[in-house]
C-alpha positions in Angstrom: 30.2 -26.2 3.6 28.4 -25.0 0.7 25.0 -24.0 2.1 21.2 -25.6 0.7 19.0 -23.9 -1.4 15.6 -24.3 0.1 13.4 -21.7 -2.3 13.7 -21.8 -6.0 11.7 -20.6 -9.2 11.4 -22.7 -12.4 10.0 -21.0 -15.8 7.9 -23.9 -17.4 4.3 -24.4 -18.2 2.6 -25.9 -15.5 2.7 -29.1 -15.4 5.9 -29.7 -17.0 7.2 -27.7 -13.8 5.9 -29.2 -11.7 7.5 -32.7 -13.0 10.7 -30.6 -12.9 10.3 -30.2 -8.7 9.0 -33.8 -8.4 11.7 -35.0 -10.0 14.0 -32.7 -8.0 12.4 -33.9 -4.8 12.9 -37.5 -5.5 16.6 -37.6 -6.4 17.8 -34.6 -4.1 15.4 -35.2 -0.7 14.6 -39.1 -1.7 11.7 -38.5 -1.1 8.6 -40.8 -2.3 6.3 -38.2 -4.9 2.9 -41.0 -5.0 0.5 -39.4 -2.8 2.8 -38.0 -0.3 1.1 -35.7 2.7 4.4 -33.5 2.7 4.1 -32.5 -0.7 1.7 -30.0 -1.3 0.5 -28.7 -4.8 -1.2 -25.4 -5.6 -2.3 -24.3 -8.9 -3.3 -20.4 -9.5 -4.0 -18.0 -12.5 -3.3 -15.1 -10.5 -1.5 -15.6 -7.1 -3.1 -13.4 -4.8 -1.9 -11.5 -1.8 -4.2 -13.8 -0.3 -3.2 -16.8 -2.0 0.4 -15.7 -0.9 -0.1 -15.8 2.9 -1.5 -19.2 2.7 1.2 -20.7 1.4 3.2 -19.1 3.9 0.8 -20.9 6.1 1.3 -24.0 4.5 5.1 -23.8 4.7 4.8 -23.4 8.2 3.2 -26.0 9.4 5.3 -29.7 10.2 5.8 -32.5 8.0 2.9 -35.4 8.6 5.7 -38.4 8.1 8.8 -37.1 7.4 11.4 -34.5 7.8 11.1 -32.5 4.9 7.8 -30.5 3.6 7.6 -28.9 -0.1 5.2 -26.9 -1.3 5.0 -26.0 -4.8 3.0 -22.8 -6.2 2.2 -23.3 -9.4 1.0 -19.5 -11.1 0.2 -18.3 -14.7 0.9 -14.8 -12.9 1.9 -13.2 -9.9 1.2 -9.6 -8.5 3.9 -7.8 -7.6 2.1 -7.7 -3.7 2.0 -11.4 -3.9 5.3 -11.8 -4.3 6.2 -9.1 -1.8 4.1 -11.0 0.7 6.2 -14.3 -0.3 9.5 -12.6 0.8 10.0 -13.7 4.0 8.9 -17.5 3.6 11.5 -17.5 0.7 14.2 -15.9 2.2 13.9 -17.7 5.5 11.8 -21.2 4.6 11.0 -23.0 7.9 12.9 -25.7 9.0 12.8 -28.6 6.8 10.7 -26.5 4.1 11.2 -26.4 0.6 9.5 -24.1 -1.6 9.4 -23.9 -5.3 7.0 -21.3 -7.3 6.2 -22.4 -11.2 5.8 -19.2 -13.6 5.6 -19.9 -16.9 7.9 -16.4 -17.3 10.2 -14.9 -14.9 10.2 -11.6 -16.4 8.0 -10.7 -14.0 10.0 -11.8 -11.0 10.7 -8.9 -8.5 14.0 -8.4 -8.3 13.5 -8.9 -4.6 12.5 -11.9 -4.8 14.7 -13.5 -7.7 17.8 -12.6 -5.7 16.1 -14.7 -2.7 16.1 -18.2 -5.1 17.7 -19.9 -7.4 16.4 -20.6 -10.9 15.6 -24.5 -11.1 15.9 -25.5 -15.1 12.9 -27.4 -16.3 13.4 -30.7 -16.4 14.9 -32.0 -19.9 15.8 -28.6 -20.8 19.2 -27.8 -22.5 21.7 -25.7 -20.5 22.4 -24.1 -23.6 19.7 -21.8 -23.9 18.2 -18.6 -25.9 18.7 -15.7 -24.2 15.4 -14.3 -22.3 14.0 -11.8 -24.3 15.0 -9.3 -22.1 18.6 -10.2 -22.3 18.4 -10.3 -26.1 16.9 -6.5 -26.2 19.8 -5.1 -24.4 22.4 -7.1 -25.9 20.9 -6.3 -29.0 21.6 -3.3 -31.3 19.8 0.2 -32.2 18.3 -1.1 -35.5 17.5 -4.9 -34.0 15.7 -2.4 -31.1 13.7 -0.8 -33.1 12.8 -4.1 -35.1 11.9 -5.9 -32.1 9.9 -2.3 -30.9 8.0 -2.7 -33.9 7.2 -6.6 -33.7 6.0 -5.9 -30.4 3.8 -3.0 -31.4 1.8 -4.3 -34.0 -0.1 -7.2 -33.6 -2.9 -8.7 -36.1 -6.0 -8.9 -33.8 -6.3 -8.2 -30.1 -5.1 -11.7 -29.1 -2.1 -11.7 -30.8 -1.6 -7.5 -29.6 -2.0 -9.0 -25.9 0.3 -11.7 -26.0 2.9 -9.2 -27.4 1.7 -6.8 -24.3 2.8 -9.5 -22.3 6.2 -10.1 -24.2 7.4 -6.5 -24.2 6.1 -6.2 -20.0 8.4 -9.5 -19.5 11.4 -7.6 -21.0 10.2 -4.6 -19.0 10.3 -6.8 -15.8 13.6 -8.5 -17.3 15.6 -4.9 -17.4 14.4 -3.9 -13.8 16.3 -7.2 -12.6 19.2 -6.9 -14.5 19.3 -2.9 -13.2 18.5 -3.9 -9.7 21.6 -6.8 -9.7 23.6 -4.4 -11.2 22.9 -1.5 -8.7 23.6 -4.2 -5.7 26.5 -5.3 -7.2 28.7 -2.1 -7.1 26.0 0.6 -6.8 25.9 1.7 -10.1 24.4 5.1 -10.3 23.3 4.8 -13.9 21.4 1.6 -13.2 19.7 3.2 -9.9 18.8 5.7 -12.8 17.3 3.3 -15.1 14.9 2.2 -12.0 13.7 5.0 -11.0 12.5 5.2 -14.8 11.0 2.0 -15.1 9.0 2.8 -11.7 7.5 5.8 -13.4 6.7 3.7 -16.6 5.1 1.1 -14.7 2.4 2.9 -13.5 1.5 3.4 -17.2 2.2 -0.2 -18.5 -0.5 -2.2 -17.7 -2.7 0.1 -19.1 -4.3 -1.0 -22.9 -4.3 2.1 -24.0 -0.4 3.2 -22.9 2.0 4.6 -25.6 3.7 1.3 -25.5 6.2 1.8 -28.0 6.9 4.9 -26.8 7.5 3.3 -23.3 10.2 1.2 -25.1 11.6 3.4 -27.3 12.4 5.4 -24.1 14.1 2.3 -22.1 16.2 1.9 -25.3 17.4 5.2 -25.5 18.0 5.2 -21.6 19.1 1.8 -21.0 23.2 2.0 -20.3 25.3 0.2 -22.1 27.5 -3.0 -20.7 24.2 -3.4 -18.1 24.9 -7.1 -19.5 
């Protein structure tokens, strides 16, 4: 019997991801979504190590009226502690739990915690999809690298150089996985390589003033091929 997901991520805006669970909840759990005590919402900019354990705490605790309880997390972030604090509850939800965490990217997933849920698509959403950015950047070639390097490296105005921050630590985030999967898959040494590189650069990522193309150029050159 093919066993129930009970944790899953969906990468939507907020609110259009959290439709995507209610709807989920209704047709999957038939459960009624209209002011329902055993379905709990919580909206965050930055989940919190804090804000982690009480969810966990939430989760925990029994349905008010019926058998199943769902919490949803809905984050514009999440630090890397949060989700390590969330590893437990996800890999082992308690009994009649169901927990779904809204990021409006999942290049910043853990790898530890992605391989602990399964990716709900946002509701209305074509199976057909784009690849992530960080899928595209490895599939992609040396010259469409360096293209994409330079996009990412020269915004217009500090706005526009901060969302492209954000872009190029997604496809950061997005490499890590993809190394990770491939390392537990058949322990591939040159991925187990790769990670041990991005955990240098990571320390050196977030901050403004970082040699961020440098930081890519460096994962490109490094990156193994076939990782996809």
């Amino acid at each position: 019997m093919k066993r129930q997901h009970h944790a899953f991520v969906i990468e939507a805006e907020e609110e259009k991801g959290i439709a995507t669970v209610l709807a989920w909840v209704k047709e999957n759990l038939g459960m009624d979504v209209k002011a329902n005590p055993d379905i709990v919402t919580r909206r965050y900019g930055l989940l919190s190590v804090e804000d982690a354990r009480q969810v966990a705490d939430l989760a925990a605790g029994a349905p008010f009226v019926g058998e199943h309880k769902v919490v949803i997390i809905a984050a514009s972030r999440a630090y890397h502690e949060a989700q390590n604090a969330l590893l437990k509850v996800f890999e082992e939800p308690p009994k009649g739990a169901y927990l779904f965490l809204v990021l409006p990217s999942l290049g910043g997933l853990l790898p530890t915690l992605r391989s602990r849920v399964q990716v709900l698509e946002q509701e209305g959403r074509s199976s057909k999809q784009e690849l992530n950015p960080a899928e595209a950047f490895l599939k992609a070639s040396k010259e469409k690298r360096s293209a994409l390097i330079k996009k990412l490296t020269s915004g217009k105005d500090e706005e526009e150089r901060r969302e492209l921050r954000d872009e190029a630590v997604a496809i950061v985030n997005g490499i890590e996985a993809t190394a990770y999967a491939a390392m537990k898959k058949d322990k591939n040494k040159a991925a187990a390589e790769l990670l041990s590189d991005i955990a240098t650069l990571r320390g050196y990522l977030y901050d403004r003033s970082a040699p961020l193309r440098m930081i890519l150029e460096h994962l490109s050159l490094v990156t193994p091929k076939g990782l996809v």
